[in-house]
C-alpha positions in Angstrom: 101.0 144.2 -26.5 99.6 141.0 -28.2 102.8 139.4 -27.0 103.1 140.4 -23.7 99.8 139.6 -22.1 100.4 135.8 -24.0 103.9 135.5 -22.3 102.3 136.8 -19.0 99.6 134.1 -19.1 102.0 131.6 -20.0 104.2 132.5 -17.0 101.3 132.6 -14.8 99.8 128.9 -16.2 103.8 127.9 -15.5 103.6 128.9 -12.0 100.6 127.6 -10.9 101.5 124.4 -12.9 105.1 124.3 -10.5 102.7 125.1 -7.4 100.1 122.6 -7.8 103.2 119.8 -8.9 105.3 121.1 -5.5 102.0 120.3 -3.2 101.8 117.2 -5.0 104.8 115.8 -5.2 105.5 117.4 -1.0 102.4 115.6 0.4 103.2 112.5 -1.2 106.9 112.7 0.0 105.6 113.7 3.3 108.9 116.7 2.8 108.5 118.7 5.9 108.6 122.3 4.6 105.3 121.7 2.1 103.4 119.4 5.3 104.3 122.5 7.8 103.7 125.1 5.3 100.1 123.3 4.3 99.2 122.5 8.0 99.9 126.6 8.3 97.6 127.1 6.4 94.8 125.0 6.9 95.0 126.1 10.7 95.2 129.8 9.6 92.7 130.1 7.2 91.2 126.3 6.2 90.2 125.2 9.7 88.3 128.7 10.5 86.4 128.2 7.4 85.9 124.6 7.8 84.6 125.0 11.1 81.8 126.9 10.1 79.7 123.6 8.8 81.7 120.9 10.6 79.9 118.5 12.7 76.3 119.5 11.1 74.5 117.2 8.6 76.0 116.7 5.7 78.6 118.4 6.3 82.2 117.4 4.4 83.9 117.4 7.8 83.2 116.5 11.6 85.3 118.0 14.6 86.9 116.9 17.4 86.7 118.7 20.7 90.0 118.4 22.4 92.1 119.4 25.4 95.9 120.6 25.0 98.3 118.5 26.6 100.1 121.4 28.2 97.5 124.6 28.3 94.4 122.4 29.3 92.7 124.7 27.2 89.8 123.3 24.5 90.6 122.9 21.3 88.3 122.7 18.4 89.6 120.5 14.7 87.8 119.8 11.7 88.9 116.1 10.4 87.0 113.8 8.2 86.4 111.1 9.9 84.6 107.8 8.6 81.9 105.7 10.8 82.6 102.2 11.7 81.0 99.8 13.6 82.7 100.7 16.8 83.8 104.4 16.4 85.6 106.2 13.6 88.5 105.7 11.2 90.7 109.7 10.5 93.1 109.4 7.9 96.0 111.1 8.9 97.3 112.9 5.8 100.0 115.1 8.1 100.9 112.1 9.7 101.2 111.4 13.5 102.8 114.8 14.0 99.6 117.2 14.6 98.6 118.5 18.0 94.7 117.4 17.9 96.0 113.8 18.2 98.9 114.1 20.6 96.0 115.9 23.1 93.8 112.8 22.6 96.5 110.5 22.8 97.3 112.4 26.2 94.2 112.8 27.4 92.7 109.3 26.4 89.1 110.7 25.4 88.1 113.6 22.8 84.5 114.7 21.2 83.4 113.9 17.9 80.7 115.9 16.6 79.8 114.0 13.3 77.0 114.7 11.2 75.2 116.3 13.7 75.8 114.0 16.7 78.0 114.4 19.4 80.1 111.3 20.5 83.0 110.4 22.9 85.5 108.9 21.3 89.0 106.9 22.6 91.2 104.3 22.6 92.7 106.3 20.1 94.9 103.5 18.1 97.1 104.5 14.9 97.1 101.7 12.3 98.2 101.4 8.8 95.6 102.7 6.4 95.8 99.3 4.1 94.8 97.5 7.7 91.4 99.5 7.7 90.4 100.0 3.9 88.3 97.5 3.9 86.6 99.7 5.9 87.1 103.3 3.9 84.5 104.2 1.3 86.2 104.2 -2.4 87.1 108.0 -2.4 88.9 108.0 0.6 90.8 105.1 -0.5 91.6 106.9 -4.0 92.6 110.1 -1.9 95.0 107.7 0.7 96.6 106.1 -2.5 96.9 109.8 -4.2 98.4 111.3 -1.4 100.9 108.2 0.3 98.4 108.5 3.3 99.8 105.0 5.0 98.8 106.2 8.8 94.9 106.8 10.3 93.9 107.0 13.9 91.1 104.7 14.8 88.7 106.0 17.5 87.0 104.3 19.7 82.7 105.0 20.7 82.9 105.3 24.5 79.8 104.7 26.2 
């Protein structure tokens, strides 16, 4: 019995081991089946929970208010964006390909509820990451670096 439980908790370590290296190594890679499969998720389960605390004080995550491109209906994303002098910096850890930034892109103007503030936001720009981290507080630099994030959207405060 001794045996079998060890060999089942090896095979389970083992697993989660592979799991764990697959995201990894996927994100990094930016391989399409593990950046669809984790954007699944986060939609289906992550953002809902997420969403709960986004946008209020102290909160790990800020969300943008945006309209579809095709349904006009309003869309609601959590993203962690950082403050700069002129707006916000989103790294884009999915890359370019995520519906809350081709609706700003179309629509030219979103809402960015950020610790508890509500701001319009524009101009939406994608730069390289390594042309803003200058501007990125160290952990989000370490996570960019971690994860090959080279793309962020800047955002724009519209008066």
């Amino acid at each position: 019995m001794r045996a079998l439980i060890k060999w089942f908790v090896r095979t389970v370590v083992v697993a989660v081991a592979s799991a764990v290296a697959v995201f990894f190594v996927g994100m990094r890679m930016k391989h399409p089946v593990v950046l669809d499969g984790v954007k699944r998720f986060n939609r289906d389960v992550g953002n809902k929970r997420q969403l709960q605390t986004a946008g209020t004080p102290g909160a790990y995550a800020a969300v943008v208010r945006h309209v579809g491109r095709s349904s006009g209906r309003e869309y609601e994303t959590p993203v962690v964006p950082v403050a700069t002098a002129d707006g916000f910096v989103v790294l884009l850890p999915y890359g370019t390909n995520v519906d809350w930034l081709k609706n700003l892109q179309a629509a030219g103007t979103a809402t960015l509820v950020h610790e508890g503030v509500t701001h319009t936001v524009g101009s939406p720009e994608v730069v390289s990451t390594s042309s803003v981290a200058e501007q990125l507080p160290s952990n989000e630099t370490r996570m960019a670096k971690l994860f090959a994030v080279d793309q962020c959207v800047v955002l724009r405060s519209v008066s």
